[in-house]
C-alpha positions as CSV (number, residue, x, y, z in Angstrom):
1,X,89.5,-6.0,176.1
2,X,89.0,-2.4,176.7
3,X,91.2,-0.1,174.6
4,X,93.3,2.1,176.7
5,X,93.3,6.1,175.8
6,X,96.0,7.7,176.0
7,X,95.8,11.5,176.8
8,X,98.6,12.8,174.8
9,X,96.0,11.7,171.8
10,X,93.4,13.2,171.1
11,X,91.6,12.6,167.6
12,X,90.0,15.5,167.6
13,X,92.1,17.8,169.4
14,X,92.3,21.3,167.8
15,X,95.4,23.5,167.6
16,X,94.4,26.8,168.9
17,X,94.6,29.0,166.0
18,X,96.7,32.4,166.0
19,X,94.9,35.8,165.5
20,X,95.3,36.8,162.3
21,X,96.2,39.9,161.1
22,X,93.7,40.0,158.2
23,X,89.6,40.2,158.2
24,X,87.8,38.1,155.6
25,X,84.6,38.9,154.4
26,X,82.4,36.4,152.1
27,X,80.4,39.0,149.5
28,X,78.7,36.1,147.6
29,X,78.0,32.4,147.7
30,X,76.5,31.4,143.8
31,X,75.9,28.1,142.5
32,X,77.3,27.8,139.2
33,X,76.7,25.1,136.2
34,X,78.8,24.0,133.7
35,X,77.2,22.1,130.7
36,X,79.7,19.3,129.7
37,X,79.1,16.2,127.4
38,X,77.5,13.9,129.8
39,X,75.2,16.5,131.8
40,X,75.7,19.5,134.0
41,X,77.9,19.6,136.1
42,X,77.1,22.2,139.2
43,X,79.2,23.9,141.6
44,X,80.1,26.9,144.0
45,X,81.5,30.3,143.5
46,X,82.7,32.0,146.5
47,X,83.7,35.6,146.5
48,X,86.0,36.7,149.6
49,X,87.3,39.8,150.8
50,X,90.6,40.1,152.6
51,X,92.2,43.5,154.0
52,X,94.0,44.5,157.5
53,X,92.1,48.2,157.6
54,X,95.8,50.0,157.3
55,X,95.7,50.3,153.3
56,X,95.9,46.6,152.3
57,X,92.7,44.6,150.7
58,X,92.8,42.0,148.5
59,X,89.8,39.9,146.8
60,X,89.3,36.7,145.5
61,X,87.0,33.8,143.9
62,X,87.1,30.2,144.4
63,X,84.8,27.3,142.6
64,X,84.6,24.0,144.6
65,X,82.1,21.4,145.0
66,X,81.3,22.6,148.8
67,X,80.9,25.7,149.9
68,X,83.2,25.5,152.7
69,X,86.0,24.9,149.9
70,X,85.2,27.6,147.6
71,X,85.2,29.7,150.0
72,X,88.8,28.5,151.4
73,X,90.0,28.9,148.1
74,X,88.5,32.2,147.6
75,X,90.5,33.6,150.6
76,X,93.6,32.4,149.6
77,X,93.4,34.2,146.1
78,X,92.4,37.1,147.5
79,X,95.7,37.4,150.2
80,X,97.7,36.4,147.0
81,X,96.4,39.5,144.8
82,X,96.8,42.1,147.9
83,X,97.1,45.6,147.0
84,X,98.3,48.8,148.5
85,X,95.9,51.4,149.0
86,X,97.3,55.2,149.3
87,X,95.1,56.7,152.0
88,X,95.6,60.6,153.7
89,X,94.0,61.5,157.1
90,X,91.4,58.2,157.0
91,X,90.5,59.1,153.0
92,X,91.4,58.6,149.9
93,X,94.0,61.0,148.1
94,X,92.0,62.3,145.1
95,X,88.7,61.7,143.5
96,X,88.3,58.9,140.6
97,X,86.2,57.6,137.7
98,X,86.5,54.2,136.7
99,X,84.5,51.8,134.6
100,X,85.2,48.0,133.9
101,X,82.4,45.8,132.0
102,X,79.3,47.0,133.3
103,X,80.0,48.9,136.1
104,X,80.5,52.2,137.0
105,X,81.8,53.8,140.3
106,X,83.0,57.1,141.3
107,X,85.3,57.6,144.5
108,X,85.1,61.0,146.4
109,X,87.5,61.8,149.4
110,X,85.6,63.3,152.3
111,X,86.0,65.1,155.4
112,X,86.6,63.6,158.8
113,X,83.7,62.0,160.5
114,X,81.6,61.5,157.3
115,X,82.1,57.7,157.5
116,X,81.7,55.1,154.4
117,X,78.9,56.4,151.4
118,X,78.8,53.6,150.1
119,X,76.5,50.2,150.0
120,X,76.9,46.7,148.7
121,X,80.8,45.2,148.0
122,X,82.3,48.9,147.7
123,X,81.1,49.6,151.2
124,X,82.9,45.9,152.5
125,X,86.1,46.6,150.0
126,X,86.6,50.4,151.3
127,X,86.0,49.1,154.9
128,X,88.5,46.8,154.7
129,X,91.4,48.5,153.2
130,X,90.9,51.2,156.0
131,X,88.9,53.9,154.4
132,X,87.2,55.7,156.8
133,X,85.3,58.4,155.0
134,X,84.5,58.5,151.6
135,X,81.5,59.5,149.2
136,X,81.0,57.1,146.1
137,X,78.1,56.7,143.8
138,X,77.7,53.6,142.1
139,X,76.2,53.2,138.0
140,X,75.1,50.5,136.0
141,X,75.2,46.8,136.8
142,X,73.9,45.7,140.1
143,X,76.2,42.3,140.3
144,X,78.2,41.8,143.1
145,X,81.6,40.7,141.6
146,X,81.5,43.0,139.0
147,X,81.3,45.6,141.4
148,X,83.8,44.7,143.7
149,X,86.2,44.2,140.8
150,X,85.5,47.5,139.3
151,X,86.3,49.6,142.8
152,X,89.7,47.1,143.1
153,X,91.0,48.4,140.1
154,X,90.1,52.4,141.0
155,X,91.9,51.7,144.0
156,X,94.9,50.5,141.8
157,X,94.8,53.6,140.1
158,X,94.8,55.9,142.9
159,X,98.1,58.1,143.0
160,X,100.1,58.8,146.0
161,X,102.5,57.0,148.4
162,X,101.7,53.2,149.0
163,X,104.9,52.7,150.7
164,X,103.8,53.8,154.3
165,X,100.2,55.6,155.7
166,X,100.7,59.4,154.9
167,X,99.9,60.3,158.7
168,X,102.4,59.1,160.3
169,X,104.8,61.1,157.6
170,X,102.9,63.9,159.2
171,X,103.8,64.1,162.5
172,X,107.8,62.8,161.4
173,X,107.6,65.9,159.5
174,X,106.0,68.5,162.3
175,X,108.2,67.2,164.6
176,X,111.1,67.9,162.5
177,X,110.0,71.4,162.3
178,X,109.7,72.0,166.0
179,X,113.1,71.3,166.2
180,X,115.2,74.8,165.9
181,X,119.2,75.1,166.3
182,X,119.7,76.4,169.4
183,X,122.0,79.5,168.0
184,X,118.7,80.4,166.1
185,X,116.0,83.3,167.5
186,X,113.0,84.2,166.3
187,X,112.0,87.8,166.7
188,X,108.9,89.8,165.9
189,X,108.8,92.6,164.0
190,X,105.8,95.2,163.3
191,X,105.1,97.3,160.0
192,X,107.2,100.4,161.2
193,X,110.3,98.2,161.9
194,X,109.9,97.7,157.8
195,X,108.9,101.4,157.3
196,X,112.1,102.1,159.2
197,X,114.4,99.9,157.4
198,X,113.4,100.7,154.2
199,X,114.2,104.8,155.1
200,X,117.7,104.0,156.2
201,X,118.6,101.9,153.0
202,X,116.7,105.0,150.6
């Protein structure tokens, strides 16, 4: 006898998935060994990238025996270990020097419409925390983790306001100063006004 189907059930009916809010990035896919007492054992390192381009980023590794789990695992690290990135006008506040192992990076603010100086994992880990122009020069080891490590942590140590994007503090603050009490007037006055003013009080 035929089975019947049923179309309330599906086996391999999909949920649509939401949009999220984050972009995820895979910097590195490495096979890895471990030698234990009966053999080698081997498996994969996944490096991931997670930011949402208005000052948060976040990166993470994962080890699994598929790559398609490391790299799972990867990306849930990295949302876990999300930091706050102070940026001003599309830049970043100040310039830095940081070194960790290594590597060696320096981080330069730059004017509008210079874009991202960069290459390699700082050029993914500035893009994704919403940098949009920067200069940075890069010393000493070419690996890919240790890299993307070293410009997390100079991005830790950047000083300024992490609390809310510093343009939209801008325009809260210009439009306060627009707004004059109406009993106020602003008059112009030339240099013989002062010349004046200054005889009477002598």
């Amino acid at each position: 006898m035929a089975k019947t189907t049923r179309p309330d059930r599906k086996k391999n009916a999909r949920k649509a998935r939401e949009p999220s809010e984050f972009e995820e990035t895979t910097l590195s896919v490495d096979r890895v060994t471990r030698v234990v007492a009966g053999g080698r054992r081997m498996r994969f390192r996944a490096v991931v990238v997670v930011g949402d381009k208005k000052g948060r980023v976040g990166l993470g590794t994962g080890k699994a025996n598929e790559v398609q789990a490391a790299v799972q695992k990867a990306a849930s690290a990295a949302k876990r270990a999300m930091i706050r990135v102070p940026l001003r006008d599309g830049t970043i506040p100040h310039q830095i020097d940081h070194k960790f192992k290594a590597a060696k990076i320096r981080l330069m603010p730059a004017f509008e419409g210079t874009g991202i100086k960069a290459g390699g994992a700082l050029r993914v880990i500035l893009d994704h925390a919403g940098v949009k122009n920067v200069l940075s020069k890069r010393f000493g080891s070419n690996n890919k983790l240790v890299n993307a490590q070293c410009v997390m942590q100079a991005l830790d140590l950047l000083k300024g306001d992490r609390s809310a994007p510093v343009e939209s503090k801008k325009q809260e603050v210009s439009a306060e100063e627009n707004e004059l009490p109406e009993n106020l007037k602003v008059k112009e006055i030339s240099r013989s006004d002062i010349d004046q003013e200054g005889n009477l009080r002598g």
